[in-house]
C-alpha positions in Angstrom: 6.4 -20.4 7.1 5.9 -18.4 4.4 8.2 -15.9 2.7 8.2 -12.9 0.1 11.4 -11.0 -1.2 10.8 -7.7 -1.6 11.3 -6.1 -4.8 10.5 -2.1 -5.3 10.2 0.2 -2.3 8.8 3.7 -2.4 7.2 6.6 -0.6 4.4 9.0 -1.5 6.1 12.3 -1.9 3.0 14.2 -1.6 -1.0 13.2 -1.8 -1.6 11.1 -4.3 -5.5 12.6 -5.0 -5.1 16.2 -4.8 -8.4 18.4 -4.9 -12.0 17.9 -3.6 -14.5 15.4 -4.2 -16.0 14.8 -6.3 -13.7 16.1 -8.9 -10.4 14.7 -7.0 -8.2 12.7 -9.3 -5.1 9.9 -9.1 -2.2 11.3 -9.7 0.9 8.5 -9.3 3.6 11.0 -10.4 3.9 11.6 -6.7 5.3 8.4 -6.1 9.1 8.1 -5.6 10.4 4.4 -6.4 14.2 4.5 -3.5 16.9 2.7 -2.9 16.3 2.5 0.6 13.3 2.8 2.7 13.8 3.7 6.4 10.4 2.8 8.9 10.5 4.9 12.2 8.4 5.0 15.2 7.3 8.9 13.5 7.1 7.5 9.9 9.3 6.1 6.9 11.2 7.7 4.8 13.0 7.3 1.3 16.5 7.4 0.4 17.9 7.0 -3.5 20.2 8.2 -6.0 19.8 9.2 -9.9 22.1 11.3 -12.2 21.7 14.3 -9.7 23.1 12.7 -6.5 21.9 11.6 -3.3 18.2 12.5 -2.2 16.0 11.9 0.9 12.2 13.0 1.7 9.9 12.1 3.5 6.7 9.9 2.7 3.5 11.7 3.0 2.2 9.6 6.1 4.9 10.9 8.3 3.7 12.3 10.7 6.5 15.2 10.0 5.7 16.2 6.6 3.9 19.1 5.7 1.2 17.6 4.4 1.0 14.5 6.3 -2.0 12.0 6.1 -1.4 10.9 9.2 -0.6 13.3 11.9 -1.9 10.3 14.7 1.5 8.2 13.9 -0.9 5.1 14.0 0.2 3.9 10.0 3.6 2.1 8.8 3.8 0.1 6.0 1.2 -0.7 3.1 2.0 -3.9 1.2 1.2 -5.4 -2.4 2.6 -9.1 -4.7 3.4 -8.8 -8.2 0.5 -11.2 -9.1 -1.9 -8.4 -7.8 -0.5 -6.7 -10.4 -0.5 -8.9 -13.0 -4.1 -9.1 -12.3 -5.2 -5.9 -12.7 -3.1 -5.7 -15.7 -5.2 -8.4 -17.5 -8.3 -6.6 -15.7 -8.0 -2.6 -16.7 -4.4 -2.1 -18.9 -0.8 -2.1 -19.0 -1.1 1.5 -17.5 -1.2 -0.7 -14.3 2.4 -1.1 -13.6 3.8 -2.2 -10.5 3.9 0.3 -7.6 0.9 2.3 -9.3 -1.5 1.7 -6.8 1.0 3.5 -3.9 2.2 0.8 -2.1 5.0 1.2 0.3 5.9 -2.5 -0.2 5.9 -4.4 -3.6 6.9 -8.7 -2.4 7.7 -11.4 -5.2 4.2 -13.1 -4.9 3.5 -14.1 -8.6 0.0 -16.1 -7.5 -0.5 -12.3 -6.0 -2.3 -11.8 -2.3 -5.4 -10.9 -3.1 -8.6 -13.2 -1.2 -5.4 -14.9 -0.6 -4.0 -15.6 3.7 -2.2 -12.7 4.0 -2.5 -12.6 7.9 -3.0 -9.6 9.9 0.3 -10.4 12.1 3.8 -10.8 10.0 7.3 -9.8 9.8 9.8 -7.9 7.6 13.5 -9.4 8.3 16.1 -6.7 7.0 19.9 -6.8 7.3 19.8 -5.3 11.1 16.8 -7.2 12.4 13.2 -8.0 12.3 9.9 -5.5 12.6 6.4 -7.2 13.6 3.5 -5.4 12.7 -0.2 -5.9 12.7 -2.5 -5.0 9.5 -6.8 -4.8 10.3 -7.7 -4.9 7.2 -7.3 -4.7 3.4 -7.5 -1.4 2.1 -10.6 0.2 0.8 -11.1 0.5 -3.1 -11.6 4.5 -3.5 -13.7 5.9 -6.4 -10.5 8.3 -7.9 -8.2 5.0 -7.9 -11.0 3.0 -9.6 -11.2 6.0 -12.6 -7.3 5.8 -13.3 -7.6 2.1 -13.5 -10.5 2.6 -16.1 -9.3 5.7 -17.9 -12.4 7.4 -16.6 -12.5 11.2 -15.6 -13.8 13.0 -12.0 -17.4 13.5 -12.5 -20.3 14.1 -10.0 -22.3 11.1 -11.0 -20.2 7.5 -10.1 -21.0 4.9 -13.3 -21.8 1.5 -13.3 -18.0 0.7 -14.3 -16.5 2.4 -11.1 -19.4 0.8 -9.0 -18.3 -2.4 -10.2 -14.4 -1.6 -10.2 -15.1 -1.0 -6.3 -16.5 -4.2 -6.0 -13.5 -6.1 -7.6 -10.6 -3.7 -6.0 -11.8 -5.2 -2.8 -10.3 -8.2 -1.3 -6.8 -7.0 -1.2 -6.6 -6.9 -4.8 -5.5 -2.9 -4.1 -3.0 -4.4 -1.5 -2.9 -3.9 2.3 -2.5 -0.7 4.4 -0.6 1.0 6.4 0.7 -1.9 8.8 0.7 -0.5 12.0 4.4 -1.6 14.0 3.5 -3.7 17.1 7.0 -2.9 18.4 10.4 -3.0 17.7 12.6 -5.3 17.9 10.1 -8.0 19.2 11.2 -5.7 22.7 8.5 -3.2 23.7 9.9 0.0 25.9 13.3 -0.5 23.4 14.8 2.8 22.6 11.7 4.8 20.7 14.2 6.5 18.2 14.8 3.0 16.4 14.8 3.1 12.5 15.2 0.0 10.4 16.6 0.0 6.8 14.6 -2.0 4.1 16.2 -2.3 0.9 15.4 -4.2 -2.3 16.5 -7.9 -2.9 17.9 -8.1 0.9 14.5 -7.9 2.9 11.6 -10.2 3.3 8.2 -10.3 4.4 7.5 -13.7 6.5 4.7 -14.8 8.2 3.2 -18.2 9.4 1.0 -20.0 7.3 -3.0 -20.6 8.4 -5.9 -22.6 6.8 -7.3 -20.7 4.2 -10.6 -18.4 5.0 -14.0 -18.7 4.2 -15.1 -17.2 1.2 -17.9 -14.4 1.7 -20.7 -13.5 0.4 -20.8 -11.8 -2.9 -21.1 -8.7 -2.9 -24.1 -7.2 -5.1 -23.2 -4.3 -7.8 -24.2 -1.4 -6.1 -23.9 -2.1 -2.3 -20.4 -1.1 -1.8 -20.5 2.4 0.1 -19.2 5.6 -2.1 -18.1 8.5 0.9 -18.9 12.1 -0.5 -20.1 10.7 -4.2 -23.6 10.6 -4.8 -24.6 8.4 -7.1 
């Protein structure tokens, strides 16, 4: 069985690449770093303190916010190690630092999970019980988060450097998305209005171990789709 402490928690306050493509651009200073994140059926939300007092607000998947990404309720967590990190430090820059990339969830994985086993069924144990959830894939490298990591600016054409930083963001190495909750409480038809409490140092992500995958085929520079960028 493997297991991960989790270290930061956060929530996306608002979009993270405001604006239209092609001239959309990263913007991080959305992201809120809490105290306590709290996962519903309708969306997570963050709760922290700082020299001002208490504060709460929602994270921009809810399906409640304003400007919600995701009105169909069908994300929950994303999740990322802190030898992904580590990676992509030595890779693009110390302007990589942890939780850059927007992940809800940053574990204690100093080997990182990138083309690691991270499966698509695990658990997050917290103080008041355990959450199962279900992740299809690893999410997609996008053309705005591959310019922050290179220090490039929005353009029209895409260059070489982004083509290629697509290629090597893939494989999890820009974490794993919105883990949709199988159901609460390992009890489906339990009370629909359930939240869980995550919080730093007391929570873990767990999740039984496999034989490790096939590699696949290399990908050639070039071949990884840009959406609404032409070349």
């Amino acid at each position: 069985m493997a297991e991960f402490r989790i270290v930061r928690l956060q929530i996306q306050t608002r979009p993270l690449k405001p604006g239209r493509a092609p001239y959309r651009e990263y913007r991080p200073e959305a992201l809120q770093p809490v105290d306590r994140l709290v996962v519903s059926p309708r969306g997570n939300h963050g709760e922290w303190q700082d020299a001002d007092g208490d504060h709460s607000a929602m994270d921009v998947h809810h399906q409640d916010h304003p400007q919600s990404r995701d009105r169909a309720g069908k994300g929950g967590i994303s999740v990322m190690g802190t030898g992904d990190y580590r990676q992509l430090r030595e890779r693009y820059g110390t302007h990589l630092v942890d939780g850059v990339a927007g992940e809800s969830v940053l574990v204690d994985a100093p080997a990182g999970l990138a083309e690691g086993n991270f499966p698509s069924d695990f658990s997050i144990r917290t103080v008041s019980g355990e959450i199962a959830f279900r992740i299809g894939r690893v999410a997609d490298p996008c053309v705005e988060f591959s310019r922050f990591c290179l220090g490039e600016v929005p353009s029209p054409a895409v260059s070489d450097a982004v083509r290629k930083a697509l290629i090597e963001l893939d494989d999890g190495h820009r974490g794993y998305p919105r883990g949709c909750r199988r159901n609460w409480c390992g009890q489906p038809g339990r009370c629909p209005d359930t939240s869980w409490i995550l919080k730093p140092q007391r929570s873990t992500i767990g999740y039984a171990e496999r034989p490790a995958a096939r590699p696949r085929a290399t990908q050639q520079l070039g071949e990884h789709p840009v959406a609404g960028v032409r070349p």
